[in-house]
ROVO-469609 format. One record per residue (C-alpha): residue in one letter; x, y, z. Coordinates in steps of 0.001 Angstrom, whole numbers, padded with zeros to 6 digits, always signed. Example, Ala and Ser with C-alpha at 12.3 -4.5 7.8 and 13.67 -1.06 7.14 Angstrom:
2
A+012300-004500+007800/S+013670-001060+007140/
! end
This chain:
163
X-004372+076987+011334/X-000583+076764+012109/X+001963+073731+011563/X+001787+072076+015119/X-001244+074606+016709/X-004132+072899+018683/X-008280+074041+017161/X-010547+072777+020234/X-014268+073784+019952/X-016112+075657+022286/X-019974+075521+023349/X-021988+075753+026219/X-025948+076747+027313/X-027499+074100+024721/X-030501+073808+026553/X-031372+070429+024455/X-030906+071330+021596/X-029412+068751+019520/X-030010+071047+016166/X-027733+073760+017450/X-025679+071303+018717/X-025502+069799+015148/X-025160+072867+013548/X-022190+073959+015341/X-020068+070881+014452/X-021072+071329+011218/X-020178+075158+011014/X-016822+074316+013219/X-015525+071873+011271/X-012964+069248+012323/X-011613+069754+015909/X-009313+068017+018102/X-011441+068515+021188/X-014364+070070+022613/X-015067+071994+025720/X-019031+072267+026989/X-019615+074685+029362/X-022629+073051+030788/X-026521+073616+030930/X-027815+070495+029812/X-024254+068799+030224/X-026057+065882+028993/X-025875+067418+025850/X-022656+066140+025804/X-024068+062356+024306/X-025972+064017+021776/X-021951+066082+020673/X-020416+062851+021173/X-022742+061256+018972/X-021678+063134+016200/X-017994+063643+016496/X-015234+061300+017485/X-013078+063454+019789/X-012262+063871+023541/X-015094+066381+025063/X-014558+068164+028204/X-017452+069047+029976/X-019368+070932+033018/X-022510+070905+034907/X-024639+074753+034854/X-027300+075639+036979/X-029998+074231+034789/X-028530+070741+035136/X-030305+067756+036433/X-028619+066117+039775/X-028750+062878+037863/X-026309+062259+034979/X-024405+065270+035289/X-021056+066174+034316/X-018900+067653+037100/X-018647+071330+038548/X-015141+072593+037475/X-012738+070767+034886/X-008870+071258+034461/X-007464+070225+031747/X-002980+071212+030304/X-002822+071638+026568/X-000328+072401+024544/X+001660+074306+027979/X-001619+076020+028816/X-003417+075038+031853/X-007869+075495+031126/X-009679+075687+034026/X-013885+075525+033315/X-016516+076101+034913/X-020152+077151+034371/X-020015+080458+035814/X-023014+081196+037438/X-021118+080214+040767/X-019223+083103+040186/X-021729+086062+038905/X-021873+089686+040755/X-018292+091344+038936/X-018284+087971+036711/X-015229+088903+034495/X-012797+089602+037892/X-014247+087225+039956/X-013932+084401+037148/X-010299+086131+036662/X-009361+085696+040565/X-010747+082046+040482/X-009062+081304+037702/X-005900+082255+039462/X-006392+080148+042266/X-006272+077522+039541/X-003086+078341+038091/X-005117+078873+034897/X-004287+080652+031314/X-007011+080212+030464/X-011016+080213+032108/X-014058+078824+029844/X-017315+079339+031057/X-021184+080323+030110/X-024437+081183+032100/X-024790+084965+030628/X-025373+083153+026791/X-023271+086209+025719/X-019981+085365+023690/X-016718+086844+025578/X-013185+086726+024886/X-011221+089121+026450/X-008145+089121+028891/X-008361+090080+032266/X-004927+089704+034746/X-003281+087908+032595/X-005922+085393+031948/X-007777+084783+028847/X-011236+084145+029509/X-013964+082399+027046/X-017545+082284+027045/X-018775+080627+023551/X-022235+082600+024088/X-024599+080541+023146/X-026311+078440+019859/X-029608+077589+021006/X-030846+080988+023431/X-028412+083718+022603/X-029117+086636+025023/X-027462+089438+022825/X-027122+088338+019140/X-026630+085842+017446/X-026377+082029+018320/X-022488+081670+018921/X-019726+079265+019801/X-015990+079719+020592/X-012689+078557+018968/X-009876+078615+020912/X-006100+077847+019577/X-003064+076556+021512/X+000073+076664+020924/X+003251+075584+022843/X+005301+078232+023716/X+002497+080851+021703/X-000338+083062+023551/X-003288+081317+023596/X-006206+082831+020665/X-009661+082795+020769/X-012216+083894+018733/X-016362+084031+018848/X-018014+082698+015676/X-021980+082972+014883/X-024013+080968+013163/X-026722+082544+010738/
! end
């Protein structure tokens, strides 16, 4: 990592399970923030449980109406504006269609999940993020995301597996 460059931790589709959960902090490392791209959002107490960092998070489609985090999240890092959201709001041409949302958000950058298979690729100028998943990977294996931020730098991102 870079003098002065943001590492934020990506993960989404947990299902409940606190062992992937755990196992991804572990492989990740220290972090300055999180990003959970819902289903189980309240996943979120079990992550916050064992780190000690701001966690942004969204509700999926296999979320609870009680105790869930909210639909879409914004969040300006480092001169990058994030906009997340689950995704499955979105599906048909997913990739475009989370590309054209994310323009109506003024976004760099779109994280999102529901497919449990990793992405990072750009698409009209926006980089887009999809951690896969660590607990039900559909193609795989169980995966997370790392993004980096940088003022004044391109945005990177990267999928990492555990094994």
């Amino acid at each position: 990592m870079e003098k002065n460059e943001m590492r934020i931790g990506i993960m989404g589709d947990t299902h409940g399970d606190t062992e992937a959960i755990r196992a991804v902090v572990r492989a990740t490392g220290p972090v300055e923030l999180w990003f959970h791209t819902g289903d189980y959002s309240q996943d979120v107490r079990c992550l916050a449980g064992v780190v000690d960092v701001p966690i942004y998070s969204v509700c999926g489609n296999c979320d609870s109406y009680m105790d869930r985090a909210a639909v879409e999240c914004l969040a300006k890092l480092e001169g990058s504006t994030i906009a997340m959201t689950h995704g499955h709001r979105l599906m048909g041409d997913y990739v475009k269609n989370l590309a054209v949302w994310g323009g109506f958000k003024k976004a760099d950058i779109v994280i999102f999940g529901h497919t449990h298979v990793p992405l990072v690729q750009w698409e009209e100028g926006i980089l887009l993020i999809n951690p896969g998943s660590p607990s039900r990977p559909r193609r795989g294996l169980p995966s997370y995301g790392e993004l980096y931020l940088k003022q004044g730098h391109k945005p990177v991102a990267n999928i990492c597996y555990l094994e």
